[in-house]
C-alpha positions as CSV (number, residue, x, y, z in Angstrom):
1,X,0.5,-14.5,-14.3
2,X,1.0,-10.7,-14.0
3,X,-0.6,-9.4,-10.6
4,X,-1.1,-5.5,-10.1
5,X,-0.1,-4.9,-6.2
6,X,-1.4,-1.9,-4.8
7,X,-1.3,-0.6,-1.1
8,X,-1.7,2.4,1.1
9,X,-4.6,4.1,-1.3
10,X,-5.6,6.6,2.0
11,X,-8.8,7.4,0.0
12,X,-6.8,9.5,-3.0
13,X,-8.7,8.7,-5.7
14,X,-6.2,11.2,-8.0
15,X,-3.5,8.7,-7.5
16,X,-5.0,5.5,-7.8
17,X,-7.0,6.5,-11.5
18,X,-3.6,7.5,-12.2
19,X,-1.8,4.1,-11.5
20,X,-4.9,2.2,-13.0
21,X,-4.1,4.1,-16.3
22,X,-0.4,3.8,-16.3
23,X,-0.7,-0.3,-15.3
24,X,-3.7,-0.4,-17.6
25,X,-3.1,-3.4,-20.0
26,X,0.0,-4.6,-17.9
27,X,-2.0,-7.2,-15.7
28,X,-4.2,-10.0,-15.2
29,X,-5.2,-9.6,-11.8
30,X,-4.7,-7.3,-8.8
31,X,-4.6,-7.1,-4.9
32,X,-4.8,-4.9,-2.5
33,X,-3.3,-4.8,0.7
34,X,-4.9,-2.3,3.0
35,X,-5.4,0.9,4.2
36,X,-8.0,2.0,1.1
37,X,-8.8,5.4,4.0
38,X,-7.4,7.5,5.9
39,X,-5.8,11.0,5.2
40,X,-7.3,11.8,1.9
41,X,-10.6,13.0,0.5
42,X,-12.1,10.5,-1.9
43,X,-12.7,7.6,0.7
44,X,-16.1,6.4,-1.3
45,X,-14.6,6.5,-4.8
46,X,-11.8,4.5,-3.9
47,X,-13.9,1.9,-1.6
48,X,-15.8,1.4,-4.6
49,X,-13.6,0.8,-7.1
50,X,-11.4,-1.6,-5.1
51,X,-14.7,-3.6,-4.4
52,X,-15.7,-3.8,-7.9
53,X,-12.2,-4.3,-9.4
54,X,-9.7,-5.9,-6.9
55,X,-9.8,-9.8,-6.8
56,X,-7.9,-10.4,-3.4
57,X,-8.1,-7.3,-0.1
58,X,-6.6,-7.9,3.3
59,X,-7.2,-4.6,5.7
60,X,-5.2,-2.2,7.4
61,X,-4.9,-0.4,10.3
62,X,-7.1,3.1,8.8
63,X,-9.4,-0.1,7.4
64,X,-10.2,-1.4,10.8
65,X,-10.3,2.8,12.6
66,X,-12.6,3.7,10.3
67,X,-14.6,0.1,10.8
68,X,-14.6,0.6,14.6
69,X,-12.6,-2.5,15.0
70,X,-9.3,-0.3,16.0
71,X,-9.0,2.0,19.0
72,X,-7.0,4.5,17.6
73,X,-4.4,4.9,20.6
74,X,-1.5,4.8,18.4
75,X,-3.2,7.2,16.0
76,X,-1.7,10.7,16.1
77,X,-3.9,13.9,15.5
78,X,-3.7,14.1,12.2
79,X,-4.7,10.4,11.8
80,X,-7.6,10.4,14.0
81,X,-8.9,13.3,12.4
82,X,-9.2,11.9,9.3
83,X,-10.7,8.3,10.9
84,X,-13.6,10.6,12.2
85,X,-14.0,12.7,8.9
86,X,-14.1,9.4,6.8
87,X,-16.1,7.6,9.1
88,X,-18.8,10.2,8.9
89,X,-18.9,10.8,4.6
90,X,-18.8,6.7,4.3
91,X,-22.2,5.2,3.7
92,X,-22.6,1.8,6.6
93,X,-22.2,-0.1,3.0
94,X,-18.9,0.7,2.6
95,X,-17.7,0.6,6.6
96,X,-19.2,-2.8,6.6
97,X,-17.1,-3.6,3.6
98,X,-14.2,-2.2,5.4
99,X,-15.2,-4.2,8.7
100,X,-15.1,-7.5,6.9
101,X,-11.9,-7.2,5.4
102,X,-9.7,-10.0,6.6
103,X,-6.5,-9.9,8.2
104,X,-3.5,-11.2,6.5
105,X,-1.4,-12.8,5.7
106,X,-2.8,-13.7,2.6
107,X,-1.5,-16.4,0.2
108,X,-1.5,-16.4,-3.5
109,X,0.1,-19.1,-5.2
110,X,3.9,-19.0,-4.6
111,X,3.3,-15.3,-2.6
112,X,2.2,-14.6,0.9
113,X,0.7,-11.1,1.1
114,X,0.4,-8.9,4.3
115,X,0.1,-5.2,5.6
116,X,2.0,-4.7,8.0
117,X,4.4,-7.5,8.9
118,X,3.1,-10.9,8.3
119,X,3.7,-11.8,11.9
120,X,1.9,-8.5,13.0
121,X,-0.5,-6.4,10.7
122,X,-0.2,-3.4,12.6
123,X,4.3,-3.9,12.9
124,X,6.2,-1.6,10.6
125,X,9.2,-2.9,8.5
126,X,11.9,-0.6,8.3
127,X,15.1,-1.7,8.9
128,X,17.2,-4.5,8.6
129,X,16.8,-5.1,11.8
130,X,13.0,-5.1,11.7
131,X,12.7,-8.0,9.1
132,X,15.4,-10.4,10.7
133,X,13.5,-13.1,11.7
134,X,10.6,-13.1,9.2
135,X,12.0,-15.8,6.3
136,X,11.7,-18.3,9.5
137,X,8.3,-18.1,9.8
138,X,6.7,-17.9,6.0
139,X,7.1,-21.0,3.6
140,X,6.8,-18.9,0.9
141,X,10.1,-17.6,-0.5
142,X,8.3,-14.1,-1.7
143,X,6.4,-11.8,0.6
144,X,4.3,-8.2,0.0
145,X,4.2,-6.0,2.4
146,X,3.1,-2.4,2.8
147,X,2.2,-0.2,5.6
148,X,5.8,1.7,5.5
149,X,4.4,4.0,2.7
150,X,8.3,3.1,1.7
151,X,8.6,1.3,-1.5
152,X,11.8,-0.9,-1.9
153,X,12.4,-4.1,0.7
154,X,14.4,-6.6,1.6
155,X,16.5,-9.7,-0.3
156,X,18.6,-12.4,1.8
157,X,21.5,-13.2,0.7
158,X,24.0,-15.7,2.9
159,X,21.0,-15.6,5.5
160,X,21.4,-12.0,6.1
161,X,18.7,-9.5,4.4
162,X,20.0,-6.6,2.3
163,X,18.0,-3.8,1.0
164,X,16.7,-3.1,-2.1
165,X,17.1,-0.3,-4.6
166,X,13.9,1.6,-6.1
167,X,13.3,3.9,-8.7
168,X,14.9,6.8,-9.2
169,X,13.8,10.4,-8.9
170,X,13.2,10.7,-12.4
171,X,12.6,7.1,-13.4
172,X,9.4,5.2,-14.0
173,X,10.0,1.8,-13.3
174,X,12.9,-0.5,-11.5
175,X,12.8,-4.1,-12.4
176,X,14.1,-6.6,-9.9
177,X,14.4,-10.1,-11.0
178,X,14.0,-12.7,-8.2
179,X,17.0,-14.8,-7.3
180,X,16.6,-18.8,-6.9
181,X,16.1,-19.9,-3.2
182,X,16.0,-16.2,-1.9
183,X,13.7,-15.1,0.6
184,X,12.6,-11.5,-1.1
185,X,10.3,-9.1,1.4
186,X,8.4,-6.5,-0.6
187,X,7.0,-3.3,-0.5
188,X,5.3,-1.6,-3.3
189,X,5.0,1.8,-1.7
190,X,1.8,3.9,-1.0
191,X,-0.4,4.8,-3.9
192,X,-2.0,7.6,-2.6
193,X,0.5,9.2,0.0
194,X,4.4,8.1,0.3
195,X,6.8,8.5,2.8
196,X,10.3,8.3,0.5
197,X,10.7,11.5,-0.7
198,X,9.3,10.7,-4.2
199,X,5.7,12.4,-4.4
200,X,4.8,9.8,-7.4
201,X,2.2,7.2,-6.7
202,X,3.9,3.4,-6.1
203,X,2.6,0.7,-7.1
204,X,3.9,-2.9,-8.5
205,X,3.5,-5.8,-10.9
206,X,5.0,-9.4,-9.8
207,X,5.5,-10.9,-12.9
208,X,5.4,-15.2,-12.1
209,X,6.3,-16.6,-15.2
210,X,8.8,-14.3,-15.4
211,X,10.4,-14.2,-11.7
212,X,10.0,-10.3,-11.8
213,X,8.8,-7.0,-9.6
214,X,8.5,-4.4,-11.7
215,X,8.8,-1.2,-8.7
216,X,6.8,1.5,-10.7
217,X,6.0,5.1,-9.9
218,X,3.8,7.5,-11.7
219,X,2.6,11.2,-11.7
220,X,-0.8,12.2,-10.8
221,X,-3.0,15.5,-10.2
222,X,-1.2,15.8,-6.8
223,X,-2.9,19.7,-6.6
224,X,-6.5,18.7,-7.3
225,X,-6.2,16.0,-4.6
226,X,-4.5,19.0,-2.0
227,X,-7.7,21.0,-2.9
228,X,-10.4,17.8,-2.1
229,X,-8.7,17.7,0.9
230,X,-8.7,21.5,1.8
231,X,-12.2,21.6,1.1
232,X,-13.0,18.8,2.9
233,X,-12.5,20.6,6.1
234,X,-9.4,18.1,6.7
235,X,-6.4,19.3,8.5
236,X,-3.9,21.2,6.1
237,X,-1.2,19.3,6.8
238,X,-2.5,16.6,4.8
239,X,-2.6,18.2,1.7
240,X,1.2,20.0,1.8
241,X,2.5,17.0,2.4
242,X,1.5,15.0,-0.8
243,X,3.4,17.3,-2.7
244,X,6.9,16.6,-0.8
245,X,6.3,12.6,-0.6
246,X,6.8,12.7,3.3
């Protein structure tokens, strides 16, 4: 079973027909693992396609903002502005969609599946320190997780968790194959806005039969989504920062 892995959409629609292109053909199912809003301009496009096209969806944190279920008081400007702006150009079909998105972790065969960490949606996984104590509570031996907008993650080796490489500036794809009887945390990076200095839309495909994770980036119309944005009436910010994958 090859599963497409997607997370961290934030309502680019640019990206995400871009990944659904380049994985097109590559898959047999796909999940999602939250935040489909927040910070871009396409938040209806993307709402819709996941709900058509995604088998499996756990929410995150913009997800429940935008829903109502999330206060926002760790929100910062930029964030909040974009909750309100989404919240107003979303029809109450799609925020209801949003609002009944459940939390995860979810499980999928030999894979748990969570946004933030699978001990607390909203916790973000960094550092080694950060993941320490997380193999101790799962029973599964492979974990997706997103959130960080940082593709890459976490293997443990002699009980201590190392970190994992990514692609390359200037390559498409990094294939990890998964050890015996190691604990492997996941990430597959944001489609529609990462934070690791590569502007390229993340995304992954876990591979079962073969005991892969093929880490895959891909180029997209990253100026036509700055311009949605702009003329949205969203904060500027938002769109220069696409461009420098921060």
């Amino acid at each position: 079973m090859r599963i497409l892995i997607l997370t961290d959409i934030h309502a680019n629609w640019e990206a995400l027909e871009a990944v659904i292109d380049d994985a097109r053909g590559h898959y047999d199912e796909s999940v999602c693992l939250g935040d489909l809003v927040g910070y871009g301009a396409s938040p209806g496009e993307v709402v819709d396609w996941v709900r058509k096209n995604v088998g499996a969806v756990i929410r995150g944190n913009h997800d429940k903002a935008v829903a109502g279920l999330e206060l926002m008081e760790d929100f910062n400007i930029l964030a909040r502005a974009a909750v309100q702006w989404t919240r107003a150009v979303l029809s109450q079909e799609q925020i209801e969609y949003l609002r009944a998105l459940p939390e995860g972790p979810l499980v999928r065969g030999d894979v748990s599946m969570a946004h933030g960490s699978p001990l607390d949606e909203d916790e973000y996984l960094l550092n080694i320190h950060d993941v320490l104590d997380i193999p101790s509570h799962l029973p599964e031996m492979i974990c997706f997780v997103g959130h960080t907008h940082v593709q890459g993650g976490f293997l443990w080796q002699r009980g201590r968790p190392e970190r994992l490489i990514r692609p390359a500036a200037h390559d498409r794809e990094a294939v990890l194959k998964l050890a015996p009887a190691t604990f492997h945390l996941l990430n597959p990076g944001s489609v529609g806005q990462p934070r690791d200095g590569d502007p390229r839309a993340a995304y992954v495909i876990y591979d079962s039969h073969a005991r892969a994770v093929h880490f895959r980036r891909t180029s997209y119309d990253i100026a036509k989504a700055q311009r949605k944005i702009l003329d949205a009436g969203l904060p500027e910010l938002l769109a220069g920062r696409l461009a420098l994958g921060r």
